[in-house]
ZAMARGU-4260 file (C-alpha; in steps of 0.2 Angstrom, whole numbers, plus 5000, padded with zeros to 4 digits):
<rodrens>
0) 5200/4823/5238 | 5214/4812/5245 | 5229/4821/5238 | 5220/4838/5248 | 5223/4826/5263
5) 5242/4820/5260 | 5245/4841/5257 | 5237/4844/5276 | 5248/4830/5280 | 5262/4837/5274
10) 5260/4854/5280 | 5256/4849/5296 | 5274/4838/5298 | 5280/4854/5287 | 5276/4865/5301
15) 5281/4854/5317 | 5299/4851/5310 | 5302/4870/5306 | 5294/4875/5323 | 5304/4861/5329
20) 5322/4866/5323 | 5316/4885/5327 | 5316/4883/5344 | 5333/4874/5345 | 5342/4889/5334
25) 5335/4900/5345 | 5341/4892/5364 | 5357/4891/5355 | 5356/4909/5353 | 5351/4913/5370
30) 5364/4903/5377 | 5379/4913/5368 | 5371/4928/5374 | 5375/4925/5391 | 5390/4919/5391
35) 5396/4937/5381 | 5386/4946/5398 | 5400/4936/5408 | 5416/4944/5397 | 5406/4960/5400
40) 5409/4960/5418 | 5426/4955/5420 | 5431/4972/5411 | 5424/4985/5423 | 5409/4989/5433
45) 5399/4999/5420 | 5402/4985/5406 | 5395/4974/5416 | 5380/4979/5419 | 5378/4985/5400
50) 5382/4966/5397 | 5370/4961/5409 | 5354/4972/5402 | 5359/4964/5384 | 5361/4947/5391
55) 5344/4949/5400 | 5336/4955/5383 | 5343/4943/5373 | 5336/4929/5386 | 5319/4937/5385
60) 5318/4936/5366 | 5323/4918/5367 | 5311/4915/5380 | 5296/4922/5367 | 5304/4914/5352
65) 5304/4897/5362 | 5285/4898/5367 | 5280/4904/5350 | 5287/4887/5343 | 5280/4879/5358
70) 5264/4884/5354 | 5266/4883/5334 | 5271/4865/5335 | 5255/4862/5347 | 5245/4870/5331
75) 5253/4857/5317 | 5251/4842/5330 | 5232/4846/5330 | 5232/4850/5312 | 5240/4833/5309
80) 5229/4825/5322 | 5211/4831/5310 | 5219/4825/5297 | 5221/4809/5302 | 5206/4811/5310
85) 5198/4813/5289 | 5208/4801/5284 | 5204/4787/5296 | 5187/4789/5302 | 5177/4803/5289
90) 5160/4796/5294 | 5163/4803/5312 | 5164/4821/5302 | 5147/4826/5299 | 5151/4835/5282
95) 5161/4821/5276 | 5148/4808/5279 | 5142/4797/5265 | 5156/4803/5255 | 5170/4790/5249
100) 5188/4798/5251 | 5192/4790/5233 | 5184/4790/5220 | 5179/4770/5212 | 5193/4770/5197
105) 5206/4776/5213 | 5199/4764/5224 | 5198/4749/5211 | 5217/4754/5204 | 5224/4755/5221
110) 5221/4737/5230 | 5236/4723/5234 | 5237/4710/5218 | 5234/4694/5227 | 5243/4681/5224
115) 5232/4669/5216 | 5222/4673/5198 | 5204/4668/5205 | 5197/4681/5193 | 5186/4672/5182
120) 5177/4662/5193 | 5171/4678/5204 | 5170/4691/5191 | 5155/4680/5182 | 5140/4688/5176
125) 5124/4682/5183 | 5112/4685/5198 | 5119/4690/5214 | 5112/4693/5230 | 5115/4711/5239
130) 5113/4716/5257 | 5115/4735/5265 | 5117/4741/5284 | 5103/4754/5287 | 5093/4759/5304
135) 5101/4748/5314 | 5100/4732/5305 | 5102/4722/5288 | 5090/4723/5273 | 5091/4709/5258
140) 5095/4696/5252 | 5088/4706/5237 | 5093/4700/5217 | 5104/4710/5208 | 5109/4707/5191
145) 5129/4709/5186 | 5139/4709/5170 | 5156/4710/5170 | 5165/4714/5153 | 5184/4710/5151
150) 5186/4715/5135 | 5176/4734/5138 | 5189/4741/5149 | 5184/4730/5163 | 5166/4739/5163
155) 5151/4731/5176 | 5131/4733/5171 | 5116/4728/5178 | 5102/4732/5190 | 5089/4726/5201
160) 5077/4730/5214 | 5076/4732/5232 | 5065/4737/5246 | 5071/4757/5241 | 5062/4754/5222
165) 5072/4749/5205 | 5088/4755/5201 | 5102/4753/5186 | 5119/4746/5190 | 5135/4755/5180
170) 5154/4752/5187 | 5171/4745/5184 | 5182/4731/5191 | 5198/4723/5192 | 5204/4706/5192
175) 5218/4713/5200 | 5215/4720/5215 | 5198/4709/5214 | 5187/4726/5218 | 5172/4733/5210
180) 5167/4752/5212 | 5149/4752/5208 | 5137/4767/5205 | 5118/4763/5210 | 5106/4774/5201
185) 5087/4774/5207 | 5074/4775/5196 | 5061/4788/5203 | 5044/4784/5205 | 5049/4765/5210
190) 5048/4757/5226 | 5046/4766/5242 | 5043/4783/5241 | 5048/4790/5256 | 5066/4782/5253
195) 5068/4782/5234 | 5072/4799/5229 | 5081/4794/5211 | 5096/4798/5219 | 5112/4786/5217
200) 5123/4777/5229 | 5143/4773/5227 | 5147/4756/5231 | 5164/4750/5235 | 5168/4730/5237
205) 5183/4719/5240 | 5181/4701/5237 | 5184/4691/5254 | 5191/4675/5250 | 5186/4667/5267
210) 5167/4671/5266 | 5167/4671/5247 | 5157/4687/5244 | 5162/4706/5240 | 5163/4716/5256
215) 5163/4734/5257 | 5153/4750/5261 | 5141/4760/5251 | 5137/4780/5250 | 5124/4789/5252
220) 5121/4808/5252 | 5102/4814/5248 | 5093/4832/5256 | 5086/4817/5268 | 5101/4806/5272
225) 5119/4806/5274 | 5125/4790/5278 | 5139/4775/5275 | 5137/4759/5280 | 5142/4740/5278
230) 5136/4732/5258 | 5138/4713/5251 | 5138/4705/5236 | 5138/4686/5236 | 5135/4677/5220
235) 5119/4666/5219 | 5122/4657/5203 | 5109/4659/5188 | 5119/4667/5176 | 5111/4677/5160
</rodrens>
């Protein structure tokens, strides 16, 4: 999705520069115009006014070529404006809501490498405790159970229960970028019933040195909710 958005992008500048540089060819234009209308006259009465009636076409046609840019570069700012609009705030688009604009490999993959290797002692399998923004407030500390595994391509497994019902945990990380994309599967018949649906959940976290805990948002698109909102991981100790 997020190269469909650097295209927009693109067109939108695309279409402003072009617009842009249109209108300036054609004030040039209308500028020589006139001053052939004025050579006109200085040869004799009729060619003058023959030199006007071009002169006074030729400034009409600049007139409408310059509005048209005018109003074709007002089009690309507004097209570049919704794009950045997607871009920078999707949950305010109704369609895009509980969508991530990358998916968990790009949004692993693409973090700053920090400058310190703090890797191993974060990315260490055991019990963690989760917390999710929902209706206004936050729900957990709930136990979730993570394995990380360096020598499976960086592969993340687990799973837990919360106040939804039971789910399975599946992802990837890197102790590069020291992210996790996550993938939350519900297990149907578990739980609350009016919220677990077996649907899934994407979960994207960053570690925060400071606070010592992942940070980051979750997903969520079901027939009954569309949603995005604030999701932690801090580590809890009891490792398995």
């Amino acid at each position: 999705m997020t190269w469909c958005f650097r295209l927009l992008i693109f067109i939108s500048i695309t279409f402003i520069l072009v617009n842009s540089d249109r209108i300036k060819r054609q004030g040039g234009g209308g500028g020589g115009g006139g001053g052939g209308g004025g050579g006109g006259g200085g040869g004799g009465g009729g060619g003058g006014r023959g030199s006007g009636g071009t002169s006074s076409g030729g400034g009409g046609g600049s007139a409408g070529a310059i509005v048209g840019g005018l109003v074709g570069g007002v089009v690309g700012l507004i097209l570049l404006f919704i794009c950045c609009l997607i871009i920078c705030c999707p949950s305010l688009i109704p369609c895009l809501r509980g969508r991530p604009l990358r998916s968990n490999n790009a949004y692993v993959n693409s973090g700053s490498a920090w400058g310190y290797d703090s890797s191993d002692s974060i990315f260490t399998s055991g019990t963690f405790a989760s917390y999710y923004y929902q209706y206004g407030k936050y729900h957990g500390p709930f136990n979730m159970k993570l394995g990380f595994y360096a020598t499976a391509d960086y592969v993340v497994h687990g799973g837990g229960i919360d106040d939804v019902g039971a789910y399975v945990i599946t992802g990837i990380y890197s102790p590069r970028t020291l992210r996790m994309g996550l993938t939350k599967q519900y297990q149907s018949g578990t739980g609350n019933p009016q919220e677990n649906l077996g649907h899934k959940v994407t979960i994207q976290v960053e570690w925060n040195y400071y606070d010592q805990q992942f940070e980051g948002k979750y997903y969520l698109r079901t027939r009954r909710h569309k949603d995005e909102n604030s999701f932690i991981i801090r580590y809890e100790g009891a490792r398995y």
